[in-house]
Backbone bond lengths (Angstrom), bond angles and torsions (degrees), N, CA, C in turn:
res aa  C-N    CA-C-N  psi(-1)  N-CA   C-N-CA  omega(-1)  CA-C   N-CA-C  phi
1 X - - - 1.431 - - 1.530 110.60 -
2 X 1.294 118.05 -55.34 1.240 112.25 161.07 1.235 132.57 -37.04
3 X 1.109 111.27 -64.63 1.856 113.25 168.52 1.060 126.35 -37.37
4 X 1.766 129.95 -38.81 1.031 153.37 -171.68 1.666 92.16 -77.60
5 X 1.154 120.46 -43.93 1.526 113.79 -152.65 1.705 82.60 -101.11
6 X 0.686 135.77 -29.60 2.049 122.57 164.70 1.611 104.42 -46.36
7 X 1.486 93.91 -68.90 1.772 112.76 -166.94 1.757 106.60 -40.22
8 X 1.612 113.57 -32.51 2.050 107.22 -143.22 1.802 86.67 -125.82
9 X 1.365 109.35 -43.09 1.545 92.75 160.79 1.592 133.45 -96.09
10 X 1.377 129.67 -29.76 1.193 130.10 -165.27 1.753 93.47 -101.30
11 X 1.642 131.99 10.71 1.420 120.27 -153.05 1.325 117.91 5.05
12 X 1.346 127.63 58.50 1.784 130.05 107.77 1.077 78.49 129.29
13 X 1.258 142.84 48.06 1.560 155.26 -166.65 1.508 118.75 -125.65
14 X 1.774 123.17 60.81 0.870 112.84 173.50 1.881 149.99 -33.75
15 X 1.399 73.68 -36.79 1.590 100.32 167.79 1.531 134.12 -61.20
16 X 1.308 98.97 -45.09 1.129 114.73 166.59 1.793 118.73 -74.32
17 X 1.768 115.78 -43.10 1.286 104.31 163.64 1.525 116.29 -52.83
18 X 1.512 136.37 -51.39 1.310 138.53 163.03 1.602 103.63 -32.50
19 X 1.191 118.73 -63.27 1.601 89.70 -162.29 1.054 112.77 -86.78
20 X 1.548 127.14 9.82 1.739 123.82 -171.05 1.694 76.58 -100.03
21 X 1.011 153.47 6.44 1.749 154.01 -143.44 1.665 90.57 -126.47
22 X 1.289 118.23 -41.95 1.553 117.93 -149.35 1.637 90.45 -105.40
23 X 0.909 128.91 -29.28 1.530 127.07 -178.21 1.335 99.28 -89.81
24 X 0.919 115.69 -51.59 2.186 111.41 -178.42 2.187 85.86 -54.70
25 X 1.403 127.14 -39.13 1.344 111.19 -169.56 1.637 108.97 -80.17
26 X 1.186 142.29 11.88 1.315 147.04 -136.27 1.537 95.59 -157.18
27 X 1.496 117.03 5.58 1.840 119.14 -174.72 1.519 113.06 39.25
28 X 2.100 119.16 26.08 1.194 111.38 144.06 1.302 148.53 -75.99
29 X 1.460 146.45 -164.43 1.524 116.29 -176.02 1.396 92.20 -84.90
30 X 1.520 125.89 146.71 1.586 111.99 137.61 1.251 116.73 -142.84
31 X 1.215 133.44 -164.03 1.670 144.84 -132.79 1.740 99.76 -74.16
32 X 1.410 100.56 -75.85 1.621 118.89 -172.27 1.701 105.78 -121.36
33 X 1.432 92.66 137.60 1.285 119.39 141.86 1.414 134.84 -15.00
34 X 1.377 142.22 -10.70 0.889 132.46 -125.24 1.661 124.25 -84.83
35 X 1.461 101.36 -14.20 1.971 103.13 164.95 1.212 88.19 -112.38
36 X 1.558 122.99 -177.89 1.165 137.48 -178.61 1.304 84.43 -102.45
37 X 1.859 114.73 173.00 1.166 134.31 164.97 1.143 128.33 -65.78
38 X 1.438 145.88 95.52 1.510 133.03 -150.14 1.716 85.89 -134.28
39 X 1.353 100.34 178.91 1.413 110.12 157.24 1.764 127.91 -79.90
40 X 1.511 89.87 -16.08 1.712 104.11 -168.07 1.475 85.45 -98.33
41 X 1.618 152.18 19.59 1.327 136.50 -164.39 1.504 95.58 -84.09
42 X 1.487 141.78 -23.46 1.609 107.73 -167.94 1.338 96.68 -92.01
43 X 1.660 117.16 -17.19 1.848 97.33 -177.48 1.680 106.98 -85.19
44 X 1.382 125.17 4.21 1.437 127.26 165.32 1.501 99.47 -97.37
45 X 0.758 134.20 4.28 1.514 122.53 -175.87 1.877 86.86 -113.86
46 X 1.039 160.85 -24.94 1.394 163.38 -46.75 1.557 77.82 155.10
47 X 1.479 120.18 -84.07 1.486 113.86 -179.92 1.413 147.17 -48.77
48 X 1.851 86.24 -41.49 1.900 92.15 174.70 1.752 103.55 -75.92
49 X 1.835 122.34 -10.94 1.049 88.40 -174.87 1.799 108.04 -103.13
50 X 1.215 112.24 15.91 1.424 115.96 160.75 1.523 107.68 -84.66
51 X 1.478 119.87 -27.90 1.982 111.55 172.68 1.397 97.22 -82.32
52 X 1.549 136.46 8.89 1.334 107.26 173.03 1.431 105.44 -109.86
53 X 1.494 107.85 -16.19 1.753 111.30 -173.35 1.921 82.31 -72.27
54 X 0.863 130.06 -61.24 1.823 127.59 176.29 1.243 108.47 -40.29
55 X 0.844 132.30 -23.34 1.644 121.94 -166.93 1.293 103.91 -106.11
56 X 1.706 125.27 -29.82 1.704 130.94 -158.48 1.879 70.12 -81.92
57 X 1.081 131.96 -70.02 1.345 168.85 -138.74 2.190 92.56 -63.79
58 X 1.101 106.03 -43.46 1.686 130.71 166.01 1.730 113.29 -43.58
59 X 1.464 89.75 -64.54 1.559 144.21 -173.74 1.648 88.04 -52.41
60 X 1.345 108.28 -82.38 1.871 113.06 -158.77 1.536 109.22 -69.09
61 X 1.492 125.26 -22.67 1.161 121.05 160.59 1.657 135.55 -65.78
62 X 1.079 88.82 -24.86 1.368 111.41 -170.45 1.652 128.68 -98.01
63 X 1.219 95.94 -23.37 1.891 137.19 175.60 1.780 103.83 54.25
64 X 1.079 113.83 50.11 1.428 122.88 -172.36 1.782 99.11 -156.63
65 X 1.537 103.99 141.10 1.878 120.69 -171.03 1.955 80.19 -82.96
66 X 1.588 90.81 155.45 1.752 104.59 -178.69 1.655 74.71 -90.57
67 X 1.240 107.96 170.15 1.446 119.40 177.99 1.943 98.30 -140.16
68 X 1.333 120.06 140.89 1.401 136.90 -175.91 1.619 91.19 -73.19
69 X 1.431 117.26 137.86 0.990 109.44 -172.12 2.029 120.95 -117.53
């Protein structure tokens, strides 16, 4: 899901999902929507961005983009 949501909203822009991730967690404006509003939203926002530091982190070892499958 993640991958998918880098690839169709951020076009393949980890960076940019991270910081549209950290400002939606900080009640600043950002881009998309992307969890709903819960009570559990900063420790899900907290999680996808520890599977993305693993995956960018996947990515630079490996020297090849993960692709959504």
């Amino acid at each position: 899901m993640l991958l998918r949501m880098r690839d169709t909203l951020y076009e393949g822009s980890w960076e940019d999902f991270v910081r549209d991730l950290r400002t939606r967690a900080n009640h600043e404006p950002h881009v998309f929507d992307t969890i709903p509003d819960t009570p559990g939203l900063e420790a899900t926002i907290r999680r996808h961005l520890d599977l993305i530091t693993h995956m960018k982190s996947w990515e630079q070892t490996n020297g090849r983009l993960l692709q959504a499958g």
